[in-house]
C-alpha positions in Angstrom: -35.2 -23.4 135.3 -38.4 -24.0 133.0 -40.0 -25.7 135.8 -39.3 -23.6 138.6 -40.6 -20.7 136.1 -43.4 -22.4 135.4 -44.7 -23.4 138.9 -43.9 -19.8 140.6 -46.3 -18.5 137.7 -49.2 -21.3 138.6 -48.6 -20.2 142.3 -49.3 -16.4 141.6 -51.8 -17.1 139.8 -53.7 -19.4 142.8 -52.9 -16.9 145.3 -55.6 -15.7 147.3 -53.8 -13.2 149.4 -50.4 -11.8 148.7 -47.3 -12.8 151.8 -48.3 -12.5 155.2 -47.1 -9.5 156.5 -43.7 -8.5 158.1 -44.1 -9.0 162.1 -42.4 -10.4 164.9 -43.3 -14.0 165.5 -45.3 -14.8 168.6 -44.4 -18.3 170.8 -47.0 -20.2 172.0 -50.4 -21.7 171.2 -51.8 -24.6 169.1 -53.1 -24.5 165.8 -55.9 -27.2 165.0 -55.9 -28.7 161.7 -59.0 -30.5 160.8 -58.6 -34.4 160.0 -61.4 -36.2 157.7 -59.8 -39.6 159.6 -57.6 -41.1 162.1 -54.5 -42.0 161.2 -53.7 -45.0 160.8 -50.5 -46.0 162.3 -47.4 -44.4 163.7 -44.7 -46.3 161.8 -46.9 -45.6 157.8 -47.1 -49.7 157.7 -50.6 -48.7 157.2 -50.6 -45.4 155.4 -52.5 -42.9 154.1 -53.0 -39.2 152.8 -53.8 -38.1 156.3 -51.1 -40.6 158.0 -48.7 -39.1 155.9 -49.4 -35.4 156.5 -49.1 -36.1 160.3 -46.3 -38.5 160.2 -44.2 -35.8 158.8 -44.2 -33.5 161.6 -43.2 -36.5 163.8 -40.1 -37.3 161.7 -38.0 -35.8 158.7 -37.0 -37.2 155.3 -33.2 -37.4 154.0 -34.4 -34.8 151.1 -37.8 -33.2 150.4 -39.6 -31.2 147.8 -39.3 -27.8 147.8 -42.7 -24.9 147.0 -41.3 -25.7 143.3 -41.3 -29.0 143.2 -37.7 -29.3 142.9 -35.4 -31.2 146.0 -34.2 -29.5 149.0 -32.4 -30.4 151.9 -33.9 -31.8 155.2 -32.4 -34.1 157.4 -29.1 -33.9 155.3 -28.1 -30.9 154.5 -26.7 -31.5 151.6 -25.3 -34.1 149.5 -23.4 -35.2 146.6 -23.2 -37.5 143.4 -20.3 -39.4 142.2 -19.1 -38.9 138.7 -20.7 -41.9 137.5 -24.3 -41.2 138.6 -24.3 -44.4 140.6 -23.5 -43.1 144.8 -25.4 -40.5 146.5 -23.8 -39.2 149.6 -25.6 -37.7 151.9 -24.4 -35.5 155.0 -26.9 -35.2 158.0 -27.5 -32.4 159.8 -24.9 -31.9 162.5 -26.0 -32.1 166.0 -29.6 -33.4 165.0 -31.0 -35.7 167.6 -34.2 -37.6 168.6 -36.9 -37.0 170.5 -35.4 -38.9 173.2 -32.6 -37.5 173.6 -30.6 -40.0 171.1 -28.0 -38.6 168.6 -29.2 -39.2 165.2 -27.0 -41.5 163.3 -26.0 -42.3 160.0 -26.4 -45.8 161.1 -30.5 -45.3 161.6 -31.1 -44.2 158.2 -29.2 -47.7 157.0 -31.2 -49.5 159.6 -34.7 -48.4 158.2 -33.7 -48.6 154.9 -33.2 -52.4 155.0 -35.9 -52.8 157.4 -38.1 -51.3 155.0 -37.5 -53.0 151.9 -37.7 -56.3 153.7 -40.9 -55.8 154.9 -42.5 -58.5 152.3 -40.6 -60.8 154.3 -42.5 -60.3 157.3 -45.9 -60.2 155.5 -46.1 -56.1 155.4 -44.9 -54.9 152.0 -43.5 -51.5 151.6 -45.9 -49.3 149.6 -42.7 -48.2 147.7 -40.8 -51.1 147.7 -41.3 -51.6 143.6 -40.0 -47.7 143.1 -36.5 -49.1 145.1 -36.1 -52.6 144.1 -35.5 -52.5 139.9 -38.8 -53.3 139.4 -39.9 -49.5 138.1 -36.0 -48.8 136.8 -34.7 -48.1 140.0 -32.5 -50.0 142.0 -30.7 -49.3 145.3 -28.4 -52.2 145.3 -27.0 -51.1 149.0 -26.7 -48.7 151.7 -23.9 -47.7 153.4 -23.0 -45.3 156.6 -19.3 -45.0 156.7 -19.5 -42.6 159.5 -21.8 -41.2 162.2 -23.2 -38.2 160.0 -22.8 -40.1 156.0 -25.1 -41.9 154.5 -24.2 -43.2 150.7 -26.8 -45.0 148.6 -26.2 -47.2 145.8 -27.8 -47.7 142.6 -26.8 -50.2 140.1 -26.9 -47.6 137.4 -27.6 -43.8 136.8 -31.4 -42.8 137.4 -32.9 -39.3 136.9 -35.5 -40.0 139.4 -33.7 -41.1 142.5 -33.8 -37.6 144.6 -37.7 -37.9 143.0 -38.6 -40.7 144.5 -36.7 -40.4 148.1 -38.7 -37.1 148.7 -42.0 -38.9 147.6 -44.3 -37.7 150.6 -45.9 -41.2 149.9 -43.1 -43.5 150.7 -42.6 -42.0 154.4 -38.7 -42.8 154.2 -37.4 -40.5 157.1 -35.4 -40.6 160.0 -36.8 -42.8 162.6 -34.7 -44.0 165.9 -33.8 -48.3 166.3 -35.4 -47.7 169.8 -39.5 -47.7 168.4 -39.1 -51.3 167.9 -38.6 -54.1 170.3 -36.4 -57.5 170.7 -38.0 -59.1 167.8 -38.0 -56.4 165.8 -42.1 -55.3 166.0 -42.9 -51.7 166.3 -43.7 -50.8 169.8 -47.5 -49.9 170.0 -47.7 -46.4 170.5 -43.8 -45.3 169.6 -43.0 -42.4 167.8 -39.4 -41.3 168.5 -38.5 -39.1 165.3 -36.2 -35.7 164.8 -38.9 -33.8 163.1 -39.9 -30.5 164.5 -43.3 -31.9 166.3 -42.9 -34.9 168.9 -46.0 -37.2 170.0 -47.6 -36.2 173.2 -50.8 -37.6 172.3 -53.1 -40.3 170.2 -56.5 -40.5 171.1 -57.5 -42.6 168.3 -60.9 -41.3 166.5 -60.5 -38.4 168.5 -56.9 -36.7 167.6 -53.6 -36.8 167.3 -51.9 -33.9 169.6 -48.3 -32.9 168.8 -45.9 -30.5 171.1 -43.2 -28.9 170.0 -39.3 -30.3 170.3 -37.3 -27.9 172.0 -34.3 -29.6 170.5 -35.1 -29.8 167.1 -32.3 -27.8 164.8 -33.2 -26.4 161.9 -31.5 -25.9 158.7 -30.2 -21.6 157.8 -32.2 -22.3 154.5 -35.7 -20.5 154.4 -38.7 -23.0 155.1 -39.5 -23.7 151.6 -42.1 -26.7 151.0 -40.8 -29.4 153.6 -37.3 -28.4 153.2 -35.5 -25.5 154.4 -36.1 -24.1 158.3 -38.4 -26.0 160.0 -38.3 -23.5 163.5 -41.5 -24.1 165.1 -43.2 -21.2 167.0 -46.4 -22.9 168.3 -46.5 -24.8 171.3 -48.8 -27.6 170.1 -50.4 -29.0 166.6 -53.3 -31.0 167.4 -55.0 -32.7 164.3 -58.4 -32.9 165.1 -60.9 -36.1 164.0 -64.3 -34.1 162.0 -65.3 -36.5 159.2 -68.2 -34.0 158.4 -67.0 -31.2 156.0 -70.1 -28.9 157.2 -69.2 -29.6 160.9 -65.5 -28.8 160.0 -66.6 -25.3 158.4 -69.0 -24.7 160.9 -65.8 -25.5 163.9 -63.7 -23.3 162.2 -65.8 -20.2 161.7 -66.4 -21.1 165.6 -63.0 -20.4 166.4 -62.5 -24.1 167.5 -60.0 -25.4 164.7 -57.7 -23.2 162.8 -57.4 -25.0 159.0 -60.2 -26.8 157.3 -58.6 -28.5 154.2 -59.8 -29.8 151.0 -62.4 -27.4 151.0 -65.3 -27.3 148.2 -65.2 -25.1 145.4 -68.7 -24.6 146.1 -68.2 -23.2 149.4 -65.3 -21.0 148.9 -67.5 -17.8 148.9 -69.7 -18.5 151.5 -66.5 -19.1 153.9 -64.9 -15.6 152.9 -67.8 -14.0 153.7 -68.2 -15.8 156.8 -65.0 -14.8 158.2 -62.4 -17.1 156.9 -59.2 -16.8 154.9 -59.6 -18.9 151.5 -55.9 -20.7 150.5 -55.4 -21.5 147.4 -52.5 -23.4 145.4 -52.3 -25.4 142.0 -52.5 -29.4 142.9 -51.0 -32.3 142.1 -53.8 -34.5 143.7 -55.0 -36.9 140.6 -58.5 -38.1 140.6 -59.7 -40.8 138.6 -62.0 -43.9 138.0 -59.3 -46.8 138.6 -60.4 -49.7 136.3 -59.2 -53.6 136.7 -57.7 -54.1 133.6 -57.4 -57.7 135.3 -61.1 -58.3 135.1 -63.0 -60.4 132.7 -65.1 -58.2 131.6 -62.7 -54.8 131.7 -60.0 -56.6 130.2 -61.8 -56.2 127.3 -60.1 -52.6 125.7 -63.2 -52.4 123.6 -65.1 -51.9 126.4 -63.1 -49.6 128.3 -62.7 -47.3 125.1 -66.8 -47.5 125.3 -66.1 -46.0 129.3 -64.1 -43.1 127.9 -66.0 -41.9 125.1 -69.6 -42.5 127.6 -68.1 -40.4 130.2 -68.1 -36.4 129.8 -65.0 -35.6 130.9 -65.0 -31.8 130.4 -68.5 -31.2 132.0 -67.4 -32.9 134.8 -64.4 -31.0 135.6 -66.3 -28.1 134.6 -69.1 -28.7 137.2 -66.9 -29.5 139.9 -63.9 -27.2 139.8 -66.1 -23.9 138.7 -63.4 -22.8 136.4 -60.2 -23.3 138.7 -58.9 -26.4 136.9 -59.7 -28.4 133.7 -60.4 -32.1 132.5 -56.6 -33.3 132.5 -56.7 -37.6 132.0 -52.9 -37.5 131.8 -50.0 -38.3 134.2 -48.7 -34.7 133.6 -50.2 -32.2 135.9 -50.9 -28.4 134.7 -48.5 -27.6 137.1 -45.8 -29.4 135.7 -43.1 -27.4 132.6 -43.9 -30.5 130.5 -47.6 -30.0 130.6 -49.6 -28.3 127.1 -53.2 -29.1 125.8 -51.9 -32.1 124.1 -52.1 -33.9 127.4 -55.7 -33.3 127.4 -56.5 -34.9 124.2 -58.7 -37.8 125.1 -61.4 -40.2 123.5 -64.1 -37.9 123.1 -67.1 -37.9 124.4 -69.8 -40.0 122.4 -72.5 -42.5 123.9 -73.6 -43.5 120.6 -69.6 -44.7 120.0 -69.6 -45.9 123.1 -72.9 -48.3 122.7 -71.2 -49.4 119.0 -68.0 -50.7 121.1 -70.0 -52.2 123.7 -72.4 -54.4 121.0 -68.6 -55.3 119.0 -67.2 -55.9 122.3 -70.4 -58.5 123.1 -71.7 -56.9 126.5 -74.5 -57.8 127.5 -75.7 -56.1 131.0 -73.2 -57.6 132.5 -73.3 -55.6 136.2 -70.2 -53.9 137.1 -69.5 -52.2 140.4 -68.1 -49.0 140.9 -66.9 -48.6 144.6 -66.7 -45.3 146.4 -67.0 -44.3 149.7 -68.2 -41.2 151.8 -65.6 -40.3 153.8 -64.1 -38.5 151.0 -67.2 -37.0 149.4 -65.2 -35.6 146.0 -65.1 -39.5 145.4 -68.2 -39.9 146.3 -69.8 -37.1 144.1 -67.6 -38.2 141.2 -68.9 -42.0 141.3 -72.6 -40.8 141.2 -71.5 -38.5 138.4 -69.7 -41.1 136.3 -72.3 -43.8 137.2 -75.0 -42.0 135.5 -73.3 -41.1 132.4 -72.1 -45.0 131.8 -75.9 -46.3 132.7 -77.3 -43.7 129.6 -74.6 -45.1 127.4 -75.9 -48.9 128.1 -73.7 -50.0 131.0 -75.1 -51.7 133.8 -73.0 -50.5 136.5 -74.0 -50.2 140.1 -72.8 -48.2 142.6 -70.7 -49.9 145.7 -70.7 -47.7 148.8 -67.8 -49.0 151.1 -66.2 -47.4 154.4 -62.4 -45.5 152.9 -60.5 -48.5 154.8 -62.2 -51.3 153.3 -62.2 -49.2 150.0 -58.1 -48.6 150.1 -57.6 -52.1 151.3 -59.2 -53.2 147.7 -56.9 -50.4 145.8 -53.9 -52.5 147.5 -55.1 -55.7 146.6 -56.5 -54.8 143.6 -60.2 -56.4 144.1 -62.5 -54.1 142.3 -63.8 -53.3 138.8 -64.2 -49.6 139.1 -62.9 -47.5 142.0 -63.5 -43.7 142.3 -59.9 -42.5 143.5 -58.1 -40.0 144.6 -54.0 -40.3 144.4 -52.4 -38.1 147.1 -50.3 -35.5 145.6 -47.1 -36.6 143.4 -45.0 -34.0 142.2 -43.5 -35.1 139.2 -45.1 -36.9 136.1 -42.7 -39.7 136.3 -43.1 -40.1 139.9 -47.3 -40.3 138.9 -46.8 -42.6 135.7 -44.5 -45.0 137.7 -47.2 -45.4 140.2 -49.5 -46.3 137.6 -47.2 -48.1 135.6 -46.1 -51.9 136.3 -47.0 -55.7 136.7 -49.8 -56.6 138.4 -48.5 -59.6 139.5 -45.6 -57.4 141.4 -47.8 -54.8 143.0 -51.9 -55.2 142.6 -51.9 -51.1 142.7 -50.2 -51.1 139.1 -53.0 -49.5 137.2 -51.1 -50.1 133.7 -49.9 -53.3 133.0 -48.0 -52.9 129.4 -44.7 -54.2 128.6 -44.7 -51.1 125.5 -45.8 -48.6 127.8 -43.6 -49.8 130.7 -40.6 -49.4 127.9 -41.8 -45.7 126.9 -41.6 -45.2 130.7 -38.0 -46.4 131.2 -36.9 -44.5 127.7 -38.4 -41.4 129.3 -36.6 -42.3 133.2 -33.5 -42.9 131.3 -32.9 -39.0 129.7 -32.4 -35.9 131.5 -32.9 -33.8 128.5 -36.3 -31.4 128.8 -37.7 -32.0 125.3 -36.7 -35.8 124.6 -38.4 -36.4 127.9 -41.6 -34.3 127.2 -41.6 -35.8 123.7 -41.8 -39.4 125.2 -44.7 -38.2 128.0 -46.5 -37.6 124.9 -46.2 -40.9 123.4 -46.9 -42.6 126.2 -50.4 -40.5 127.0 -51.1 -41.1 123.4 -50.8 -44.7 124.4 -53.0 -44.6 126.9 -55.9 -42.8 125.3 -55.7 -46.3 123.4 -55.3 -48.5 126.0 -57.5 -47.0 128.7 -56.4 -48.4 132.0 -57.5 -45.5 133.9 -60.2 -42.5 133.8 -58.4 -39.4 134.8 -60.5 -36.6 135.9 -58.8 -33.4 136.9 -56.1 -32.5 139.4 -58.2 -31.4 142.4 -56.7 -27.8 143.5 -55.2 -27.5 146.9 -58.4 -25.1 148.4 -58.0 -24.0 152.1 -59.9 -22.6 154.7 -57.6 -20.6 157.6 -58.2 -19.0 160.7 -57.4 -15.1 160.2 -55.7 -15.5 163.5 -52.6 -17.9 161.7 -50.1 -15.8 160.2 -47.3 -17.2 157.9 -49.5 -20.4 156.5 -49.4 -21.1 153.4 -50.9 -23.7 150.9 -49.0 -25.6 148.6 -48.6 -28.0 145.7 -48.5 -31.0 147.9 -51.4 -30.1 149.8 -50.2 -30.9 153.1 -50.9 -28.1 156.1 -47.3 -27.4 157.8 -47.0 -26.1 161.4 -43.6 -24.9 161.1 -43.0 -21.4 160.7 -46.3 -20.5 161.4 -47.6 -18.1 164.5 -50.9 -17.3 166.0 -52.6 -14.1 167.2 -54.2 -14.1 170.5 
């Protein structure tokens, strides 16, 4: 209950505008939603923020989070847990079927699953494969579909974050029909055959992706809430439209060409209200952060990545950047979370003469290091030039490395950089954010935090369901890393909109992904 209180305060609080008005919903139309970047696949073996947010029109997950962050019901409409903690049953929605015509079975969901998790096998590693396998505390031992509409999953012991992590937005686990691969099991170039509310009708890669709406899709009677509850679509078409230029995205919108411009600057928000648009705002979950390879030679050093936190203004940045909407926060605990207070915000402070005492103990001597970025996503961009000149006045040598986003994310995977300016796509839960960052290298390069102790705070905190034990370990294990350092955190980046006045019902989120369900447009 503290966390649903919590949130519904933060969401007042963002809101620009008050619920859209009562009216009759009108059929018809397309809404155009501005993409930074293509996609980049159809089945998430190569996934991204944008992949994701357009993937889950195609197709619809088990269980999914709700406006509150809590789990709702999707493609099962409900399910249960045995007394031990150790089966989840889950009951899908009756009468769901694909978008070929194909009645959506139990069976599939089983199908995926295993197809998923042995993905290494074939060279393709899930991205969530180490949230599934035991490697992060949770294990799904098997998967079982006793009948056409059950599904029952398996742990091999209780775990607090199992709905958590099925309705991760990140690890695309939905409902996807056998028939989108072939013989030999590859994924059919160009297949999309999912039960979501949206179906494929066209890909024109660096152009857009155009999605029509499924006359057949059945909803669920509860009220669309997040990406769970009624899904009923109203607009004919959803195309997501390719404009890597924020300006020429602004400029399309005020045009009357696309209909949602997102991640828009603080900066800008003014200037787009008086130009016409409606402004969205909700609190985010979005993490960004300096990512540093504690793998390194040089950063493995703790010395000298204290000497990075106390050379780098945290609070001006934030300041500067977020114009008051948001604060510093280098924590796995977002504002928007019940278990946040200031004491997550307690960091090494900033002091470049501290930080040029660590680097002389530590032995550096100009060594270069390079902190990548790209410009596709300028926030990373702008926070890399930022951070770059605060750690060359405090006696680093560090140069900037300007990479396009896919060569960039391809490093994140692999792990083959010394400083990355990042951006996580939104998690909504702390534990769900820690276990990304937390975990052996040698398992999964994108573990940001390799520590036995803190990987043992981690698995203490997974293990309770009690509110205070667990925000009482979420301290310790921040505290830990304000020693350790194995990441910058910035701020969590507010979800900041820009809508067509001509949409009514949309709404921005938490999990900053635009939803064309439930949403209508004036002529």
């Amino acid at each position: 209950m503290r966390k649903r209180t919590a949130l519904a305060v933060l969401l007042a609080a963002f809101a620009f505008g008050g619920a859209a008005a009562a009216e009759e919903p009108i059929r018809g139309g397309t809404m155009r939603v501005v993409l930074t970047a293509d996609i980049r696949s159809l089945d998430a073996s190569r996934s991204d923020n944008i992949t994701d947010l357009v993937l889950n029109h195609i197709y619809e997950q088990l269980v999914a989070h709700k406006d509150d962050m809590t789990i709702g019901p999707a493609a099962a409409e409900s399910w249960q847990v045995s007394p031990d903690g150790k089966s989840y049953t889950f009951k899908l929605k009756e009468g769901a079927t694909y978008h070929n015509g194909d009645k959506v079975l139990a069976s599939d969901v089983k199908w995926l699953w295993e197809r998923r998790m042995g993905a290494a096998k074939t060279g393709a590693p899930w991205l969530c494969n180490a949230s599934f396998d035991g490697s992060r505390g949770l294990k799904v031992e098997s998967v079982e579909a006793p009948d056409d509409r059950t599904v029952v999953f398996n742990l091999d012991k209780p775990n607090t974050l199992f709905l958590i992590r099925l309705a991760d937005i990140v690890c695309n686990f939905w409902i996807a029909s056998p028939k989108n691969v072939d013989a030999d099991g590859n994924w059919i170039s160009g297949s999309a055959i999912g039960s979501g509310p949206f179906q494929l009708k066209e890909w024109r890669k660096e152009q857009y992706v155009s999605l029509e709406r499924f006359a057949s899709y059945v909803p669920l009677k509860a009220k669309r809430d997040g990406y769970s509850g009624d899904r009923t679509t109203y607009l004919d078409e959803v195309r997501f439209v390719v404009i890597p230029d924020k300006t020429g995205a602004e400029t399309a919108l005020i045009a009357g060409q696309v209909d949602v411009v997102t991640y828009l600057q603080v900066s800008h928000m003014e200037d787009m209200k008086k130009r016409g648009a409606v402004v969205k705002t909700a609190p985010g979950l979005s993490l960004s952060a300096i990512l540093v390879q504690t793998s390194d030679p040089l950063l493995s050093n703790v010395k000298i990545r204290r000497a990075l936190a106390h050379a780098i203004d945290f609070k001006e940045m934030a300041e500067t950047k977020l114009a008051g909407l948001t604060e510093f926060n280098p924590s796995g605990v977002p504002e928007s979370s019940a278990y946040f207070d200031k004491s997550f915000q307690s960091w090494p402070t900033h002091d470049p003469a501290k930080a040029k005492k660590l680097l002389a103990e530590a032995g550096y001597k100009g060594e270069p290091i390079k902190l990548q970025a790209n410009k596709r996503y300028i926030g990373m961009y702008d926070n890399a030039v930022m951070v770059q000149a605060m750690l060359v006045a405090a006696g680093f040598n560090v140069q900037l490395d300007v990479i396009d986003w896919a060569a960039q994310l391809d490093n994140y995977m692999s792990g083959k950089f010394q400083l990355q300016s990042f951006g996580y796509s939104s998690r909504a839960d702390p534990m769900i954010i820690y276990g990304s960052l937390i975990g052996r290298k040698s398992v999964a390069a994108t573990s940001q935090w390799d520590s036995p102790d803190a990987q043992a705070l981690y698995f203490k905190a997974l293990a309770t369901a009690d509110f205070d034990e667990r925000k009482s370990l979420l301290k310790q294990l921040h505290g830990k890393m304000a020693e350790d350092v194995p990441i910058l955190g910035l701020y969590y980046y507010p979800v900041i909109e820009a809508v067509s006045p001509k949409l009514v019902n949309y709404e921005s989120w938490p999990l900053e992904k635009p939803r064309a369900w439930g949403v209508w447009k004036k002529p």
